[in-house]
C-alpha positions in Angstrom: 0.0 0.0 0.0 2.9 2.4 0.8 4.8 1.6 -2.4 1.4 2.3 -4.3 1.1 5.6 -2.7 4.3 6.4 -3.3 4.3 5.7 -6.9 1.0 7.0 -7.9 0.7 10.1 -5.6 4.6 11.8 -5.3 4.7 11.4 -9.0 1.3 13.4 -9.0 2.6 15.5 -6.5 6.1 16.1 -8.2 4.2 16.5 -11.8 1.7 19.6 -10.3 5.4 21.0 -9.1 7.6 21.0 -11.8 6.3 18.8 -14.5 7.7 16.1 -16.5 11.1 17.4 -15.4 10.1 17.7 -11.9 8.8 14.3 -11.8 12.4 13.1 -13.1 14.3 15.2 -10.5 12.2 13.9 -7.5 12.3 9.7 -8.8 16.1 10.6 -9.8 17.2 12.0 -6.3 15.2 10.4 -3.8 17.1 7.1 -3.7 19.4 8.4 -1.0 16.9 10.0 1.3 14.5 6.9 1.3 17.0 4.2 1.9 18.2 6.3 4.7 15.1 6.8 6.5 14.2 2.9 5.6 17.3 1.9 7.2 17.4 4.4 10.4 13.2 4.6 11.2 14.0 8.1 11.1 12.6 10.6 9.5 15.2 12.9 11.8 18.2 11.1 10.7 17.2 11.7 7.3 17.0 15.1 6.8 20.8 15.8 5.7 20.1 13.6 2.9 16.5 15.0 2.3 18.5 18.3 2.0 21.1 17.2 -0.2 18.4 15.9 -2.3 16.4 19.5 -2.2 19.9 20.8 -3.3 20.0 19.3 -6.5 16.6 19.3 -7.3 16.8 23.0 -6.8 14.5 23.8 -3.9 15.5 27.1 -2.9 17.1 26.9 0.5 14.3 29.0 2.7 12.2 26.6 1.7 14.2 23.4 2.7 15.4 24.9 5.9 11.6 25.2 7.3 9.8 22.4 5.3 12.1 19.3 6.4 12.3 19.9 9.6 8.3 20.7 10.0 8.4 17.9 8.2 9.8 15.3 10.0 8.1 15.9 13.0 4.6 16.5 11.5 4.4 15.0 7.8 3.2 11.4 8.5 1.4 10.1 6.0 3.0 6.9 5.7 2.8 6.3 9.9 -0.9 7.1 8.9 -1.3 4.2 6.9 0.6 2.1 8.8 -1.9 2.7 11.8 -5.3 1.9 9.9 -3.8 -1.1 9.0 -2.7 -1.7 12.4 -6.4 -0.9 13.8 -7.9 -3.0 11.4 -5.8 -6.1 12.3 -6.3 -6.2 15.7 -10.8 -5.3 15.2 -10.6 -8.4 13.0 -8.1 -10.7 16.0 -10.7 -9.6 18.5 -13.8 -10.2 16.2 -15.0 -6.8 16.3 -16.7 -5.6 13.2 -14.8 -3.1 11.5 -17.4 -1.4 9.9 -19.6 2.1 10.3 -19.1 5.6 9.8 -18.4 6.2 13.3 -15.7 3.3 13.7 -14.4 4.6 10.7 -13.9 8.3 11.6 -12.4 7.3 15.1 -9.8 5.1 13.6 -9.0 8.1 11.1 -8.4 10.6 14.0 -6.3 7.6 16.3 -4.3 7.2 13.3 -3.7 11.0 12.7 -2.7 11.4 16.5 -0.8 8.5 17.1 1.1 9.3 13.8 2.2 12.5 15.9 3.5 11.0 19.0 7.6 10.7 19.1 7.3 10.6 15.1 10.8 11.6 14.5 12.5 9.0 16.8 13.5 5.5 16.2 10.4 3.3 17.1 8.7 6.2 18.7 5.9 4.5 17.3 5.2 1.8 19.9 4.2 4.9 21.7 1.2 5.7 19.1 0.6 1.9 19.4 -0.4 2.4 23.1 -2.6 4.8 22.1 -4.2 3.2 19.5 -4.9 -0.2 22.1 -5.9 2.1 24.8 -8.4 4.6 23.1 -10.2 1.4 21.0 -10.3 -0.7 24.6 -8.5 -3.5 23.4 -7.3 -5.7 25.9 -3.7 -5.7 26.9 -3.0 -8.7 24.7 -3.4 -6.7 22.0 0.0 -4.6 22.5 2.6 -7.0 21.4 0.7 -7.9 18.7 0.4 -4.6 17.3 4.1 -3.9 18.1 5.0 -6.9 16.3 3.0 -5.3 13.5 5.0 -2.0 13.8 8.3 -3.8 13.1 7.2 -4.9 10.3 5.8 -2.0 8.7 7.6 1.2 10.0 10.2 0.9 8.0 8.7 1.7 5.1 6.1 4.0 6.5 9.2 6.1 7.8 10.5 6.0 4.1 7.1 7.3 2.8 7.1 9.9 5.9 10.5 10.9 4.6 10.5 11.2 0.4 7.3 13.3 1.1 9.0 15.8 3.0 10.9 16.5 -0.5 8.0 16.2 -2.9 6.2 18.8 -0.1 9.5 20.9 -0.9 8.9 20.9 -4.4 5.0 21.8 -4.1 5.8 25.2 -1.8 8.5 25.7 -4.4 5.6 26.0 -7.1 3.4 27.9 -5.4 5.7 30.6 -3.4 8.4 31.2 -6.6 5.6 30.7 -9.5 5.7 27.4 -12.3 9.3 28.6 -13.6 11.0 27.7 -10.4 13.6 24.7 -11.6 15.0 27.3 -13.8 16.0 29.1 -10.7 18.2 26.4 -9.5 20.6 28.3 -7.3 24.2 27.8 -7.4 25.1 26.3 -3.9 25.9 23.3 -2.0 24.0 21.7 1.1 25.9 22.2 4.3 26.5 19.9 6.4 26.4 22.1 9.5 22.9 23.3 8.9 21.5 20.0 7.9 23.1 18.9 11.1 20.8 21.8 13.0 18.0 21.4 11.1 18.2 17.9 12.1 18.6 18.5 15.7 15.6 20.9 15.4 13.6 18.5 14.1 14.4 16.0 17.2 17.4 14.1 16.5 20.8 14.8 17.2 23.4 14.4 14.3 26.7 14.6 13.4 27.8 16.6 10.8 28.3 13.8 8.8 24.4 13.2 9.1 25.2 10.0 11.2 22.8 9.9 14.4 24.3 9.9 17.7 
């Protein structure tokens, strides 16, 4: 599900931004930023890369140094997906009917907050997983099995969380400096010392190498 919405909605999203060429620049540099937030299940640990990837693409630097990291702390769509998938595992373990408006809208609004909770750090997820088992009155079985879930599927929902913090980049790009905006590409080079800041800002402490500590 998380490769599918990758692949059909940050290409839409890069296309509205820059194109054809922007959808090439985003698929072309993303590579680096995703297999580092894959590998680290952080979207915190990712940002160095995230900017050197905003670098090439062009993002003007204003831009980068808010959106990424907002971004990391507060764009989680993939944790999002992760969590209904989550909720609807345990309702059908516990043979409760997953069905209805109401169930429906609840499990929307768990999954937007427990997206939020400790998003930028290494399994801070198990902390939304709480919430999720304690707001839905599971019973307390239900906790490693839904943390046994998480392993399996934050690593990837932490490499959506991440690539869309670029593709969001690229859309405020387009909107504040107008449609012409790749041709703008400025002539500079990501620093390591403010990706390192920008990192620590958004809840992560990095070296200036980008390697966590």
């Amino acid at each position: 599900m998380c490769v599918a919405y990758a692949i059909i909605f940050f290409t839409a999203y890069a296309f509205y931004a820059g194109g054809s060429r922007g959808v090439k620049a985003f698929w072309g540099r993303i590579l680096k930023p995703a297999v580092t937030a894959f590998g680290t299940q952080s979207s915190c640990a990712a940002i160095p890369a995230n900017m050197e990837a905003c670098d090439e693409i062009g993002i003007p630097e204003d831009i980068c140094d808010i959106v990424l990291p907002l971004g990391a702390a507060m764009h989680m769509d993939g944790s999002v997906l992760s969590s209904i998938v989550k909720t609807a595992f345990l309702f059908g373990i516990f043979g409760m009917p997953f069905t209805g408006v109401d169930v429906y809208a609840r499990a929307i609004a768990v999954s937007i907050l427990s997206a939020f909770v400790l998003s930028g750090a290494p399994g801070g997820g198990m902390v939304g997983e709480m919430l999720i088992v304690s707001l839905f009155g599971f019973p307390q079985e239900a906790f490693p099995i839904i943390v046994t879930i998480g392993c399996l599927v934050d690593p990837m929902a932490t490499c959506l969380n991440s690539s869309g913090d670029t593709v969001a980049s690229m859309l405020i790009s387009r909107m504040v400096e107008g449609k012409d905006w790749m041709d703008k590409k400025p002539a500079r080079k990501a620093d390591p010392e403010k990706a390192a800041l920008a990192a620590r800002i958004g809840g992560c402490r990095c070296g200036e190498d980008g390697s966590e500590k």
